[in-house]
C-alpha positions as CSV (number, residue, x, y, z in Angstrom):
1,X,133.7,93.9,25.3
2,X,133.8,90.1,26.8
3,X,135.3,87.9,24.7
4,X,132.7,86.2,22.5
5,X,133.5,82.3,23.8
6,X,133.3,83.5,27.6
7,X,129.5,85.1,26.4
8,X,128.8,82.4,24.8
9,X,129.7,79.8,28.2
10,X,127.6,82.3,30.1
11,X,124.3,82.3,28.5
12,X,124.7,78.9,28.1
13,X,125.1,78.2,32.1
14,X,123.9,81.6,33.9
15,X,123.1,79.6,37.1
16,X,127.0,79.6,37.6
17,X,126.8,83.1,38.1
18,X,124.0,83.1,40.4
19,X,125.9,80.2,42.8
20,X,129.2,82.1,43.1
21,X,128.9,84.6,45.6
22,X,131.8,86.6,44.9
23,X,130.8,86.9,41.4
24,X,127.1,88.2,42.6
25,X,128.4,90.5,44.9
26,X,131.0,92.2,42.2
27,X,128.0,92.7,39.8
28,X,126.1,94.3,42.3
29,X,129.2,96.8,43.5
30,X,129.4,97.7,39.6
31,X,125.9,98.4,39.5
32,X,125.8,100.5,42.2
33,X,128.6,102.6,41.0
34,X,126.6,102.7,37.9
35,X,123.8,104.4,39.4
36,X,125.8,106.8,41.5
37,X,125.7,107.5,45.2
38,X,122.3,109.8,44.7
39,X,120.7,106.6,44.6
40,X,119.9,104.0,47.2
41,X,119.7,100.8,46.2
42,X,117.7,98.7,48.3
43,X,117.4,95.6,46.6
44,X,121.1,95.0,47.4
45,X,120.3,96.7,50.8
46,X,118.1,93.5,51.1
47,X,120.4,91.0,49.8
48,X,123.2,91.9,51.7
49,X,120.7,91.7,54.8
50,X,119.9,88.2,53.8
51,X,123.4,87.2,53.0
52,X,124.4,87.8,56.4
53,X,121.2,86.0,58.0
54,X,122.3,83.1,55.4
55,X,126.0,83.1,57.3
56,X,124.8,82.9,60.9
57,X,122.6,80.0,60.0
58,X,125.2,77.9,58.3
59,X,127.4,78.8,61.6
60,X,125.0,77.4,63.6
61,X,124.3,74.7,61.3
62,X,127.9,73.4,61.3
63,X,127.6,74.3,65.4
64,X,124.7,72.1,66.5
65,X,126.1,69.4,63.6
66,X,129.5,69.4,65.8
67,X,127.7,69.2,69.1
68,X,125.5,66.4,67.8
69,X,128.9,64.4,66.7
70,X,130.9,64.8,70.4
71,X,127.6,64.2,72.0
72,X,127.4,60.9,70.3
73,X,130.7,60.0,70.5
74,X,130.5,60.6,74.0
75,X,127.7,58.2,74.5
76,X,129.4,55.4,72.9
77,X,132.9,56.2,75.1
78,X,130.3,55.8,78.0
79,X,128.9,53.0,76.9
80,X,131.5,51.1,76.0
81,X,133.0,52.3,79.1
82,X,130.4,50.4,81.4
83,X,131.0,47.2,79.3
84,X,134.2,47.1,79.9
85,X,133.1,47.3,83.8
86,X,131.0,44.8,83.6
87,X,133.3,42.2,82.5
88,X,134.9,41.0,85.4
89,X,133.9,38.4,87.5
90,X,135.6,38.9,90.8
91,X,135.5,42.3,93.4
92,X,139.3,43.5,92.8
93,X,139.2,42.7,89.2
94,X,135.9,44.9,89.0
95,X,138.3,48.1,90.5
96,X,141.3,47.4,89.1
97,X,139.2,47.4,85.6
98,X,138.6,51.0,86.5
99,X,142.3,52.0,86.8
100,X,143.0,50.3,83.8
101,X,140.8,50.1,80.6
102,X,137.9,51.8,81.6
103,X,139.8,54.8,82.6
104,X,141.5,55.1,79.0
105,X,138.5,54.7,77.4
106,X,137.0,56.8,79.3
107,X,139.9,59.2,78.5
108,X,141.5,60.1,82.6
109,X,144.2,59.8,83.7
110,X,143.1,58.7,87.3
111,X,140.0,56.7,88.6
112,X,139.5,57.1,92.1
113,X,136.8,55.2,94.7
114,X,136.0,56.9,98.0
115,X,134.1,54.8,100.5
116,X,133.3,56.1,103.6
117,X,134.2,53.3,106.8
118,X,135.2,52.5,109.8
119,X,137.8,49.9,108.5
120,X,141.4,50.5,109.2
121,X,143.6,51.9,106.1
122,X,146.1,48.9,106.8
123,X,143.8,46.4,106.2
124,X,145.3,44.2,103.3
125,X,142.5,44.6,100.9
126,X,142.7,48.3,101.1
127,X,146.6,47.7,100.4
128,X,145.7,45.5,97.1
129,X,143.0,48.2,96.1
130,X,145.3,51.3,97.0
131,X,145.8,52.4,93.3
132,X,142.1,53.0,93.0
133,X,140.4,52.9,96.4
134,X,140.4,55.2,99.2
135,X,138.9,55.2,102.7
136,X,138.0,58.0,104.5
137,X,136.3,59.2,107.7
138,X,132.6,59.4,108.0
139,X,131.0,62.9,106.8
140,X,134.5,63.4,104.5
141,X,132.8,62.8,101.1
142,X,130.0,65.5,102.3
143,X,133.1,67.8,102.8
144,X,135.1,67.2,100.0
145,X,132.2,67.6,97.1
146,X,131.0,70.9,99.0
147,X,134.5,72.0,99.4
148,X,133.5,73.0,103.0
149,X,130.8,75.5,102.0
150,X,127.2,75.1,102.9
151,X,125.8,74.5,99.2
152,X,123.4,70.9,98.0
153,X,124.9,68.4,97.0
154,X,124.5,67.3,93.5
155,X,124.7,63.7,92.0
156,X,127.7,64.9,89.3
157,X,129.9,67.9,90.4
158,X,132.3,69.2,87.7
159,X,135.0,71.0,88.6
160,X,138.9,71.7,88.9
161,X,141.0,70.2,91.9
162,X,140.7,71.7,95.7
163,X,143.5,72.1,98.2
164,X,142.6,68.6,99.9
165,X,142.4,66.6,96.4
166,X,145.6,64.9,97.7
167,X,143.3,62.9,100.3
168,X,142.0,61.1,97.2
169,X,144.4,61.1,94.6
170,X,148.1,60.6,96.6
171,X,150.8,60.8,94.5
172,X,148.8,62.2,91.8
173,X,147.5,65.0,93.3
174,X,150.2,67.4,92.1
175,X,149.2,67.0,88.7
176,X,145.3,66.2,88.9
177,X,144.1,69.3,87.9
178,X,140.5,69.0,87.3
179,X,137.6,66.3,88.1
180,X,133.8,65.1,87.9
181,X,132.9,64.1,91.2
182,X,129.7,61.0,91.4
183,X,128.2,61.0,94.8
184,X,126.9,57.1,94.9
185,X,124.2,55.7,97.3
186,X,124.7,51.8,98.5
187,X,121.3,51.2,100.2
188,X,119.8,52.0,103.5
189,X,122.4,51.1,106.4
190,X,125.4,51.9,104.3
191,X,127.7,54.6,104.6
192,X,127.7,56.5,100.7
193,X,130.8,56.5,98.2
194,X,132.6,58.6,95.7
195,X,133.3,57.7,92.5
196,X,136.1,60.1,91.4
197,X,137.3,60.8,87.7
198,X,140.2,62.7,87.8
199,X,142.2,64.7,84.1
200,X,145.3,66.8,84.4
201,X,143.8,69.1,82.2
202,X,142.2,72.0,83.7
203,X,139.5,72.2,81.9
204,X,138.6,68.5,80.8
205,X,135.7,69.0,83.5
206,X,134.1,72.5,83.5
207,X,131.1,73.5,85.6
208,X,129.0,74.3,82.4
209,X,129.6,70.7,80.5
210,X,126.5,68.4,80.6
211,X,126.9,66.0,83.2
212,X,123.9,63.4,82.0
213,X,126.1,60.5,80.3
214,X,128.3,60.7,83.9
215,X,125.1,61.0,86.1
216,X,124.5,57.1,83.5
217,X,127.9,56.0,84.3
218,X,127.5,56.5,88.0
219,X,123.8,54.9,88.5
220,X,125.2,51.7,86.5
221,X,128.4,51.5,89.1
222,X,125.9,52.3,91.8
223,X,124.5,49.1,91.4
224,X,127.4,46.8,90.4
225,X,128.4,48.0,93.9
226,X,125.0,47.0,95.7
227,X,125.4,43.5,94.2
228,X,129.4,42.9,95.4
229,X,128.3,44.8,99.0
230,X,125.2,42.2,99.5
């Protein structure tokens, strides 16, 4: 017999029942014993049925809520990210910027930018620039994103460190262990660029992440650089 107060709180709120799952699914186990095992139920066939479709959708709920969140947040690292860029007002403070504040905000430990030129390595510019700039050979930054294998070349390659990564990142290089890789265009008559972002964790830049909010990043830098070339 149920005690005559718990009754009483029960008729008086029955939707209580109905909202607590556990509860619901308890009643329905009694009444299936009740009826024996000669019988098939399948009204609770049906509610477990929906039960379950209920579940997935709340895990993809919460799943596409969770994307929508690191998508945005990822924007506004971006964002702020090319502001911070844009600040300076001379050529070396616009790539030391990228060693410094706009690579934490963008979360990397290394910001690297390839140009491709004729220009001897001791020239004392590229000595000043050396922690973020790095000249190579004509036809290397072809070489480098393909990794030597005859594939297109896409604006935004994602992907963990090669062999020859210690051409770009020096000193670095033993502990660079994955990167997204901006192929940059100056205008007709120049040679093209690189712009590197380098993470020692191997899987900060995968193959299958969206590559959009960099392919932004590295339009905007395209054509800072123009401006300081011209």
């Amino acid at each position: 017999m149920i005690e005559p107060d718990l009754r009483d709180r029960i008729l008086e709120k029955p939707e209580v029942i109905l909202e607590d799952r556990d509860l619901m699914r308890a009643l329905i186990a009694a009444n299936e014993r009740v009826m024996g095992s000669n019988v098939v139920d399948l009204r609770g066939i049906a509610m477990e049925r929906l039960e379950s479709r209920l579940d997935r959708l709340e895990d993809t709920h919460r799943t596409v809520i969770a994307a929508a969140y690191e998508n945005l947040a990822g924007t506004n690292l971006v964002h702020r990210a090319i502001l911070q860029m844009l600040d300076p007002l001379g050529f070396e403070d616009f790539l030391h910027s990228l060693s410094g504040e706009v690579a934490q905000t963008l979360r990397v430990d290394c910001v690297r930018l390839v140009l491709e030129s004729e220009q001897e390595a001791e020239d004392p510019l590229l000595r000043r620039l050396g922690d973020v700039l790095c000249v190579a050979g004509t036809g290397f930054i072809g070489d480098y994103v393909s990794g030597g294998r005859n594939v297109s070349l896409r604006q935004v390659t994602l992907r963990q460190t090669i062999p020859i990564a210690d051409r770009i990142y020096g000193e670095k290089s033993g502990w660079i262990r994955s990167e997204a890789l901006m192929r940059l265009d100056f205008g007709s008559g120049r040679l093209p660029g690189l712009l590197v972002l380098g993470s020692e964790d191997p899987h900060h830049f995968k193959p299958t992440h969206g590559t959009d909010l960099l392919a932004f990043f590295a339009s905007v830098f395209e054509r800072t650089m123009r401006r300081w070339l011209s």
